[in-house]
C-alpha positions as CSV (number, residue, x, y, z in Angstrom):
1,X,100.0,102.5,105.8
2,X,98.5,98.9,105.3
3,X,98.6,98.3,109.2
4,X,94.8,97.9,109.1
5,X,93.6,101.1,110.5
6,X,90.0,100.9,109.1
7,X,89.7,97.2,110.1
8,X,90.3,98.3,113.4
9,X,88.9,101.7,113.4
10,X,85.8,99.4,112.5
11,X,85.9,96.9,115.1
12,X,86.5,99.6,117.8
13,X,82.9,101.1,116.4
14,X,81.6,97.5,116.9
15,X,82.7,97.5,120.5
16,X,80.7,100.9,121.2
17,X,77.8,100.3,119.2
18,X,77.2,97.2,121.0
19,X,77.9,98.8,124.4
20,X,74.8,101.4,123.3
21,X,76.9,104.3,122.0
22,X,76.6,106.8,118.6
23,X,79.6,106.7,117.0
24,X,80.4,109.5,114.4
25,X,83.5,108.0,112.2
26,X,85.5,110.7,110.1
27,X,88.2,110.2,107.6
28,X,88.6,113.7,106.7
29,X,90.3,112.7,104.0
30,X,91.3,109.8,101.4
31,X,93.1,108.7,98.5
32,X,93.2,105.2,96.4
33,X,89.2,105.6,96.1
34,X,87.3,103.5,93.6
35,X,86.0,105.2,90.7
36,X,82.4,104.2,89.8
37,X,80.5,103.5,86.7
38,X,78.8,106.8,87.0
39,X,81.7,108.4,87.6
40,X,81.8,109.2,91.3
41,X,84.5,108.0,94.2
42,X,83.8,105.3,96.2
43,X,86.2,105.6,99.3
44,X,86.2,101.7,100.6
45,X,87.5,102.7,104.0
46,X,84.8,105.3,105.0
47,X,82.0,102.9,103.8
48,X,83.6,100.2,106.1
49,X,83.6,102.7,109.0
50,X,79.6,104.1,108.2
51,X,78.9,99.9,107.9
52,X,80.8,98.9,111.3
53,X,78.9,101.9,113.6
54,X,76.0,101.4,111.8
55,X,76.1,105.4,111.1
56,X,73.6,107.4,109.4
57,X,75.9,110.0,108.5
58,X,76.7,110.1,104.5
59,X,80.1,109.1,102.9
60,X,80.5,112.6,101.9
61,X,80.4,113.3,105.8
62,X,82.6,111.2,107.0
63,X,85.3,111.8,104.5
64,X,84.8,114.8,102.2
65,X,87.6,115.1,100.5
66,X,88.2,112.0,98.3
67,X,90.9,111.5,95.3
68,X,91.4,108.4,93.0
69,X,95.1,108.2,92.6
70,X,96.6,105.6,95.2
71,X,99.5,108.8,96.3
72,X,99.5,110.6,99.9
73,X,96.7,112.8,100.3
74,X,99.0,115.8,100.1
75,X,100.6,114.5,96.8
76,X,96.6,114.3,95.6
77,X,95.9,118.0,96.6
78,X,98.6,119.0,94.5
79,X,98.1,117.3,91.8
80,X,94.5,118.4,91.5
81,X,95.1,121.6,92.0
82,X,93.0,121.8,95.3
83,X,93.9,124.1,98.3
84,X,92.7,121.7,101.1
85,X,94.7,122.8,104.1
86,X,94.8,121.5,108.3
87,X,91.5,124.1,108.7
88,X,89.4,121.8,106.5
89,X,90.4,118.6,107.8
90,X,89.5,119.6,111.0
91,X,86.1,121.4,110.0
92,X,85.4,117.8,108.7
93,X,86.2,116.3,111.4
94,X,83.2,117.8,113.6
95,X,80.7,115.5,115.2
96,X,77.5,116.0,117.6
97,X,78.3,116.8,121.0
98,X,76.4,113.6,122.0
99,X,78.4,111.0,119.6
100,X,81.4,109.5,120.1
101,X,83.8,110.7,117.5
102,X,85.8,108.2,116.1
103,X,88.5,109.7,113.3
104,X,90.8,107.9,111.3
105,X,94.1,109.6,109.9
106,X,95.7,108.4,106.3
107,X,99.2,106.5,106.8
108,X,101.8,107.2,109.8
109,X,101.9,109.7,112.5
110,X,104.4,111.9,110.3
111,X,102.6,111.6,106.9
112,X,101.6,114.4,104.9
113,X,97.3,114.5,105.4
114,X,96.8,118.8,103.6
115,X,98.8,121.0,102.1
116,X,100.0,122.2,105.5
117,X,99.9,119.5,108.1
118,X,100.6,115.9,108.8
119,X,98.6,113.5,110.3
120,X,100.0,114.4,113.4
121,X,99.1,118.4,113.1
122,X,95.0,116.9,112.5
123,X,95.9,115.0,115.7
124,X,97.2,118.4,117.7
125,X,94.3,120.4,116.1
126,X,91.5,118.2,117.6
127,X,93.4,116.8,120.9
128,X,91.8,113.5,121.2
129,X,93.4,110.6,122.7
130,X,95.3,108.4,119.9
131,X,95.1,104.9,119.1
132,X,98.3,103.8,117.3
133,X,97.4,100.3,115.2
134,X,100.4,98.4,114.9
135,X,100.8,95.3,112.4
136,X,102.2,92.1,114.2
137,X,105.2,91.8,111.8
138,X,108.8,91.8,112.0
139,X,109.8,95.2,113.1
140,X,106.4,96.6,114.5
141,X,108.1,97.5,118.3
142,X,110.8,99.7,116.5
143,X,107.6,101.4,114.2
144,X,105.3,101.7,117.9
145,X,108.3,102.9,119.7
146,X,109.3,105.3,117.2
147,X,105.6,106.3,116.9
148,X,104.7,106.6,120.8
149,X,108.0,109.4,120.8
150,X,106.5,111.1,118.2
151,X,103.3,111.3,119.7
152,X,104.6,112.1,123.0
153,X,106.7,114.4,121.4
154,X,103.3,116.6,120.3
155,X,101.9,116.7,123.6
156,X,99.5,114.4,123.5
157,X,97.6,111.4,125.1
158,X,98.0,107.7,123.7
159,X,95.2,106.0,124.8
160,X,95.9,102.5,123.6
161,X,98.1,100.1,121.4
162,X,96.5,98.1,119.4
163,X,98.4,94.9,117.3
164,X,96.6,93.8,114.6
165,X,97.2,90.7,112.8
166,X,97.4,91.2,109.1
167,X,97.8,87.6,108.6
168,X,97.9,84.2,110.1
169,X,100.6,83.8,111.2
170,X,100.7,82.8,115.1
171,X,104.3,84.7,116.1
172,X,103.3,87.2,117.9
173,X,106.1,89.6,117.1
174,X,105.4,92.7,119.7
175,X,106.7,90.4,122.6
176,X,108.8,92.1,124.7
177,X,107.3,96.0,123.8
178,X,105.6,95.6,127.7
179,X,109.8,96.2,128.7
180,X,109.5,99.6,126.7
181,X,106.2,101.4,127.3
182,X,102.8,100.8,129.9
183,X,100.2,101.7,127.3
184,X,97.8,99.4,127.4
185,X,98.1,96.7,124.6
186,X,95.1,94.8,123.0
187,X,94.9,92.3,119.9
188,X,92.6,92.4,117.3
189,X,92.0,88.9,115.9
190,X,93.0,87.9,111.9
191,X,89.8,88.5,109.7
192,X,89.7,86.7,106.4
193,X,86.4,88.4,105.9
194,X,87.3,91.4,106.7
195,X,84.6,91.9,108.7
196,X,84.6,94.1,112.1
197,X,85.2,92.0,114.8
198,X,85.5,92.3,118.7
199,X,89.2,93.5,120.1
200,X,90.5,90.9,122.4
201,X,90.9,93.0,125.5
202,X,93.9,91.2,127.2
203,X,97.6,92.7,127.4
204,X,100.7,90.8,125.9
């Protein structure tokens, strides 16, 4: 949670748009959404996802299931008295054959996503390769190490680390995780704009 995700999730669909390729984003699911004049949800992160690979898929397609209060998805479900289970998640997470499907999970590896399954589970269910987004703060190779075991743990591929800087500050705090792991490691630049930019593709 508050790693940056969508930022990056975003600047990755800048990177293949560029190179030529659909991309289909999905965030099957999201809480914290905006609640509008009119009365529907406005979830921030999906629009930023249609907006970075310049998709033509609605916001009700790339996340369907959308609740106001700021709690975990599951906690939302609940509360609204919803049955929303692993099956749905990953019905909504279907794209054409010839896009690239890009999906975005809510919070960790191990945080609760339907009534029955974690972020993980969605993960196991659609086997892509995972991206873990890392901030660069104090304590981020303890959080990527504990998270690469996890994933490993499920059986399945990591395809990248990628430390994102949340703020200015120069320190780059994953030094030393190269001694621990040979996934790949990029950087993704600090955006005051938020805007999707391009993933420096150089290791630490």
């Amino acid at each position: 949670t508050d790693v940056g995700k969508t930022f990056v999730s975003g600047c990755i669909a800048t990177h293949l748009v560029q190179a030529g390729i659909t991309v289909s984003p999905r965030k099957p699911i999201a809480s914290g959404c905006i609640r509008q004049t009119d009365g529907s949800l406005l979830p921030e992160d999906a629009l930023f996802l249609q907006q970075s690979s310049q998709s033509h898929d609605t916001l009700g397609t790339i996340c369907p299931y959308q609740f106001e209060p700021a709690v975990s998805p599951q906690t939302a479900i609940k509360d609204a008295g919803l049955n929303i289970t692993l099956h749905h998640l990953v019905q909504a997470c279907l794209t054409p054959a010839d896009s690239f499907a890009l999906v975005e999970g809510a919070g960790g590896f191990y945080s609760p996503l339907a009534l029955d399954g974690l972020n993980k589970d969605l993960a196991t269910a659609l086997q892509l390769p995972v991206i873990v987004v890392v901030a660069n703060q104090l304590g981020c190779i303890n959080q990527t190490l504990l998270t690469l075991a996890a994933i490993k743990q499920a059986g399945l591929v990591v395809h990248s680390i990628i430390l994102n800087n949340v703020n200015n500050d120069p320190t780059n705090h994953a030094k030393g995780l190269t001694d621990f792991t040979d996934t790949a490691i990029f950087s993704s630049p600090y955006s005051e704009t938020k805007q999707a930019t391009l993933i420096e593709g150089w290791r630490i």
